[in-house]
N, C-alpha and C positions, 0 to 999 in steps of 0.2 A: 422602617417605612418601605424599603425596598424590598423586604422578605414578604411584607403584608400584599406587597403590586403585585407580586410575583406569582401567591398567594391567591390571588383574586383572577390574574390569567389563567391559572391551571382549573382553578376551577368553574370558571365560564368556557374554555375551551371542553373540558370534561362533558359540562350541561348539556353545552349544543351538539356534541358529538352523539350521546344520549337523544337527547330531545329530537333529532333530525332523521334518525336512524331506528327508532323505534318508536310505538304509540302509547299512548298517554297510559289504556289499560294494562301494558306489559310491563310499566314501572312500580304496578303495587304490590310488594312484597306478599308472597302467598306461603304453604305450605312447602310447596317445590320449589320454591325460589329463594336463596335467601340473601342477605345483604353483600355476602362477600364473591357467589357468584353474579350479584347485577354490578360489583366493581370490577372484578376480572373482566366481563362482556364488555364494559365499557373501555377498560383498559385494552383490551385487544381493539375495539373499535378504532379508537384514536389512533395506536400505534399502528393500523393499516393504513388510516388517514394523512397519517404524516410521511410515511413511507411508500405511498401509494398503493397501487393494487398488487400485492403479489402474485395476484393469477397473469398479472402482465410481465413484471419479473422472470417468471419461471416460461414464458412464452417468447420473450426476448433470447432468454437463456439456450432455448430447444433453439431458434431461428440461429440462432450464431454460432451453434456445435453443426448445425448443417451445413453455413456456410463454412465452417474448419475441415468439414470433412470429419466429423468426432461422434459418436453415439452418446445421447443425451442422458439412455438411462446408464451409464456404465460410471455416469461423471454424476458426484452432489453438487448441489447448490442451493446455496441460502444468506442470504440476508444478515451482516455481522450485529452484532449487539453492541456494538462499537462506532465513534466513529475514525477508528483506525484505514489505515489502507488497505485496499483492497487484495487478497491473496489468494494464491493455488497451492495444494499441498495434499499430497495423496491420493488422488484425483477426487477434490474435493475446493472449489470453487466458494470464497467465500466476500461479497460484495457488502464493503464497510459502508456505514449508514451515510457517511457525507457522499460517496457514491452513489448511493440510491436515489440522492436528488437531481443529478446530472441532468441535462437532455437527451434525450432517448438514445442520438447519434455517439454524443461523447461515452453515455453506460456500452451500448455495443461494441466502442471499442475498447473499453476498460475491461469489459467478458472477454470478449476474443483474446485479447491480449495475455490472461490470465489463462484461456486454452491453449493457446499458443504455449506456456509454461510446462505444461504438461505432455501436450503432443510430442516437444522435442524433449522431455523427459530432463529438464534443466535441474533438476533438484539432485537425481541420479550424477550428471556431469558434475556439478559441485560438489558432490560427496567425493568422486571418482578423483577429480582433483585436490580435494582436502586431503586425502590419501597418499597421494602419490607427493605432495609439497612438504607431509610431515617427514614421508624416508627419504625425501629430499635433503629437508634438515637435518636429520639425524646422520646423514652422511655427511652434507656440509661441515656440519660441528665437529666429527672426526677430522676430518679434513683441517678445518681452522684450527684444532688443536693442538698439531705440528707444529702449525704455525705461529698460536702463542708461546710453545715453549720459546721459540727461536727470539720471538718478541719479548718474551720475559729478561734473556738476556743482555739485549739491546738498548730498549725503551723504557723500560720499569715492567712492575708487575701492574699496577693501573691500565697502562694504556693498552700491554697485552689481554689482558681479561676483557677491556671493552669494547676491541674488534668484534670478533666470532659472538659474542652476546647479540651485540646489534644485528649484525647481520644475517644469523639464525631465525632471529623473531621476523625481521623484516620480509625475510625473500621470502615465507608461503605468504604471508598478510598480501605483500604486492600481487603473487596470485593471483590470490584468489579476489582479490578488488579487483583485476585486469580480466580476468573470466567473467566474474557478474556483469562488469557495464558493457558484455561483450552477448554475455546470453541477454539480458534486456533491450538490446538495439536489435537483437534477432526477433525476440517475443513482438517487439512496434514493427517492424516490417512485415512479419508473417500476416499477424491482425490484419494488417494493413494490405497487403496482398488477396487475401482471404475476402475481406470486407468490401474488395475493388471500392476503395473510397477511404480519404486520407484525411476529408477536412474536420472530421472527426476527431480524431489523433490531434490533430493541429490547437484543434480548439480547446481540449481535455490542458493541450498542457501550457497553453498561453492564460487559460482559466487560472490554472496551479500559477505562475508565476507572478498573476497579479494577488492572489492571493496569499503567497510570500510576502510579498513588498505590502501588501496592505499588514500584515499581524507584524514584522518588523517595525513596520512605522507607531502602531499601538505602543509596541512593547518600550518603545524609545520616547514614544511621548510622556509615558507613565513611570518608566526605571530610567531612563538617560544610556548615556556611552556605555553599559557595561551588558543593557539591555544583547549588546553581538554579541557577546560571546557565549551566552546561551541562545541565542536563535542568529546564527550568521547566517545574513542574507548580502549578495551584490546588489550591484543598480540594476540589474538584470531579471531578479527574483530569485537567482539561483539558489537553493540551501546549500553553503558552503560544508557544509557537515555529511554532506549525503555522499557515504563512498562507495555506495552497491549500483549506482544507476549512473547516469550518465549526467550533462547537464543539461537541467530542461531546455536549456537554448538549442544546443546541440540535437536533442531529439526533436525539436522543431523546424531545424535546420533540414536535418536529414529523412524526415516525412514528408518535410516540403520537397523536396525531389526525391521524392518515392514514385514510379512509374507505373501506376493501377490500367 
């Protein structure tokens, strides 16, 4: 029943998007036209429809490389096929579907923020510190190695072995989680400085946080207690799982005294 409802939206949404957008005579199959490009035409219709105009997209996209100070053509952008988050990667700008429905204020500052990514060449610094945290370890581990021999004599062989292990793995990990939640408080400030205007920023991530606590609460009405441990969320909204950013409290905090 519910595949038939479901069934019945798509394809009354389909219709009207059809039906509103073009005339009665351009829907009868002709020689040049034939069934499967009057489905693609509609299929692209729709999909602008739901996603809005992307000639406004890629015009928001130009407005906010200028306020970065950034060249528009030198950077891509486009619209994810996804509804993942939003990312910069190569200087290549990609704005996941649930971002695209934002408010205009909150997407400008989810772009910027993503130029900001690149401007200060944050992917580059991650690398540069992935680098330098593995000859880290690999020197640590020499180092600890001495020192389980000495522990093997001491403590057992157990307990020797599971120092320098832990502590190997651990020190780049902290790292590099200590660099990311440190380059993404830069990428919100910059935005933010850039955009002279923060309650953008503000609202983008009070949105996110009720939106946590709302799909926690789902998930808990429908599985029960075990529901956290696949989506840990606080009274907050926080995702307790998220080790690359900061907490959204926290970047609400520190946007709110952000000095535009």
């Amino acid at each position: 029943m519910k595949k038939a409802f479901l069934g019945l939206m798509m394809f009354s949404l389909v219709s009207g998007c059809v039906f509103s957008s073009t005339r009665a005579d351009q829907l009868i199959p002709n020689s040049q036209k034939t069934l499967t490009t009057m489905i693609s035409d509609c299929c692209t219709q729709l999909f602008d429809r739901l996603c809005g105009n992307v000639i406004d997209q890629q015009t928001l996209f130009k407005e906010t490389c200028q306020k970065m100070g950034m060249d528009a053509q030198k950077i891509k952008f486009h619209i994810g096929n996804s509804v993942d988050d939003s990312y910069a990667q190569n200087n290549t700008v990609v704005l996941g579907l649930r971002d695209a429905f934002l408010p205009k204020r909150e997407r400008e500052f989810v772009i910027a923020h993503e130029l900001a990514h690149i401007k200060n060449k944050d992917n580059r610094r991650q690398y540069i510190l992935a680098g330098k945290a593995s000859v880290g370890s690999f020197c640590l581990s020499i180092g600890l190695d001495i020192v389980r021999s000495r522990l093997l004599q001491t403590k057992g062989r157990a307990f020797g072995e599971f120092i320098p292990a832990v502590l190997c793995c651990a020190a780049p990990f902290v790292m590099l989680v200590a660099q990311a939640k440190r380059l993404e408080k830069e990428a919100d400030l910059t935005a933010i400085a850039a955009l002279k205007e923060k309650q953008g920023a503000i609202d983008f991530f009070k949105r996110f946080c009720e939106e946590n606590k709302r799909i926690s609460k789902v998930n808990y009405n429908q599985q029960g207690f075990f529901s956290m441990l696949r989506f840990p969320v606080d009274r907050h909204g926080n995702y307790l799982r998220d080790f690359t950013h900061p907490r959204l409290t926290d970047r609400i905090a520190y946007c709110s005294a952000a000095v535009v």
